[in-house]
MILOSE-150069 format. One record per residue (C-alpha): x, y, z; residue number from 0; residue in three letters. Coordinates in nm, 2 decimals. Layout:
BEGIN
@X->X; Y->Y; Z->Z; resi->NUM; resn->Ala
...
! end
This chain:
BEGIN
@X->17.68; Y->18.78; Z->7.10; resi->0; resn->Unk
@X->17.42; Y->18.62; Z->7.28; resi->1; resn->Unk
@X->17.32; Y->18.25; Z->7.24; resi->2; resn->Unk
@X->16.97; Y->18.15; Z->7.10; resi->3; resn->Unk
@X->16.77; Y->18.04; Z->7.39; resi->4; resn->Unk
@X->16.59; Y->17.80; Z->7.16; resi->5; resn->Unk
@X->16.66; Y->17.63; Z->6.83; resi->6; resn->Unk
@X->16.50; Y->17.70; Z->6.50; resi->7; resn->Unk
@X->16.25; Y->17.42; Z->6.49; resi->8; resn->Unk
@X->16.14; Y->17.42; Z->6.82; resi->9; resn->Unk
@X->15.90; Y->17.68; Z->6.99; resi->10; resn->Unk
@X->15.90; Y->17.81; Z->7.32; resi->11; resn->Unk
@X->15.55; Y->17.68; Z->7.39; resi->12; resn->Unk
@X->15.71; Y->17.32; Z->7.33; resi->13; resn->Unk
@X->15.82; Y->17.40; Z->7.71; resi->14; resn->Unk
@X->15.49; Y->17.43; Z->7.83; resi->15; resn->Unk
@X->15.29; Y->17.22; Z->7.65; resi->16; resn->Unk
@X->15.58; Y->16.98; Z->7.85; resi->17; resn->Unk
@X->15.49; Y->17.08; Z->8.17; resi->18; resn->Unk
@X->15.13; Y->17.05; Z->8.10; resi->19; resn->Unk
@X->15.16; Y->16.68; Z->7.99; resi->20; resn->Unk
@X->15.36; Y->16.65; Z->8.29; resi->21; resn->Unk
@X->15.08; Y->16.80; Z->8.56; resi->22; resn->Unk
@X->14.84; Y->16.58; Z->8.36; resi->23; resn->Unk
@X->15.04; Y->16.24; Z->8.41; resi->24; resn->Unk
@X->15.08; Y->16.40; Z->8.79; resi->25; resn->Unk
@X->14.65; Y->16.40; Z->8.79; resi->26; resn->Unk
@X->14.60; Y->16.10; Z->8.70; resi->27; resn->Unk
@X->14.84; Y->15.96; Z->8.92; resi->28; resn->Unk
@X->14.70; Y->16.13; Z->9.23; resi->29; resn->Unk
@X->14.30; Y->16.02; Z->9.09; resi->30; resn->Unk
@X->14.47; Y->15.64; Z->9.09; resi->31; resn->Unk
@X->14.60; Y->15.72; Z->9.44; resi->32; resn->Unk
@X->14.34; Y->15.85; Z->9.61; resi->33; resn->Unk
@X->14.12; Y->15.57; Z->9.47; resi->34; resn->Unk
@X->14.31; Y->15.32; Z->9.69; resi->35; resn->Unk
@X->14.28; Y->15.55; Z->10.03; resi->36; resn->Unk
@X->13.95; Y->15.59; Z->10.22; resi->37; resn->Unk
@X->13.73; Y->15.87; Z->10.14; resi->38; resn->Unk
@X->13.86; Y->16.12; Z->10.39; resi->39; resn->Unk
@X->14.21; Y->16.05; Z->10.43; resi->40; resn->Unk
@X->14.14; Y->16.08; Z->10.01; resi->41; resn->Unk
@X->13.97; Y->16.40; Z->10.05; resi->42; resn->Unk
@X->14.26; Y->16.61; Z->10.18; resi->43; resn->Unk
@X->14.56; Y->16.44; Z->9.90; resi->44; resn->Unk
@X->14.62; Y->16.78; Z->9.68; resi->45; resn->Unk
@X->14.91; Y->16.67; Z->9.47; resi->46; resn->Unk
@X->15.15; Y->16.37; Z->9.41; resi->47; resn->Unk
@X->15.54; Y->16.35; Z->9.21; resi->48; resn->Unk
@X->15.72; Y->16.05; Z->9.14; resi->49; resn->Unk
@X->16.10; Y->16.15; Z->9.14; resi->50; resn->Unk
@X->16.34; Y->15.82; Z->9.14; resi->51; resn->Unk
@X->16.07; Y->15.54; Z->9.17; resi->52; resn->Unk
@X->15.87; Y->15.71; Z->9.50; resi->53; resn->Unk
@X->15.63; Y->15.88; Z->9.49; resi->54; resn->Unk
@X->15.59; Y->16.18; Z->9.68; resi->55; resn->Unk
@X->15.22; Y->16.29; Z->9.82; resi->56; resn->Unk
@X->15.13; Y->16.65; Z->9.98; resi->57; resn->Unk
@X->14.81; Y->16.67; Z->10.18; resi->58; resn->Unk
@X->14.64; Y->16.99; Z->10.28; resi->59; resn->Unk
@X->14.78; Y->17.00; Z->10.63; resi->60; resn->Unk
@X->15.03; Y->16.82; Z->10.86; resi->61; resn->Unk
@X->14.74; Y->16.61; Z->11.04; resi->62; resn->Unk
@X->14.70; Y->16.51; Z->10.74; resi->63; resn->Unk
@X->15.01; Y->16.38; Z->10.64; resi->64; resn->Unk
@X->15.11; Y->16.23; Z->10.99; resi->65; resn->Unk
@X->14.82; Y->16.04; Z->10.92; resi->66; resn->Unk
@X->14.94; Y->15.89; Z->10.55; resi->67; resn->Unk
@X->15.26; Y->15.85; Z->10.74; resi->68; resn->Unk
@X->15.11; Y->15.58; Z->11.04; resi->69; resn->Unk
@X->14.95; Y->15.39; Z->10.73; resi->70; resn->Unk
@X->15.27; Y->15.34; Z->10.52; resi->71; resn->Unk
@X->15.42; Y->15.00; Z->10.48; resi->72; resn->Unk
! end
């Protein structure tokens, strides 16, 4: 027999409605980020994680992120 992939109570949408307060925390985060960089280093920031206590930012190329990189601490 095959196990239930979900339990009674809970719906598989509970998944996603997960992941989407998840991306949402995750767009705030980067607004709050980008708000501290200058306007065109800001400008190319497309996404940030936090995983363990760092975050993680992704720009829209590598010049891009070289950059970020010579203005870390």
């Amino acid at each position: 027999m095959f196990k239930q992939p979900f339990k009674k109570h809970q719906l598989p949408t509970d998944g996603l409605q997960q992941i989407q307060k998840n991306l949402n925390a995750q767009r705030k985060l980067l607004e709050t980020v980008k708000n501290c960089l200058a306007d065109n280093l800001a400008a190319h920031c497309i996404h940030v994680t936090v995983n363990a206590g760092k975050a993680t930012l992704f720009t829209d190329s590598s010049v891009w992120a070289s950059k970020l990189l010579y203005l870390r601490k």
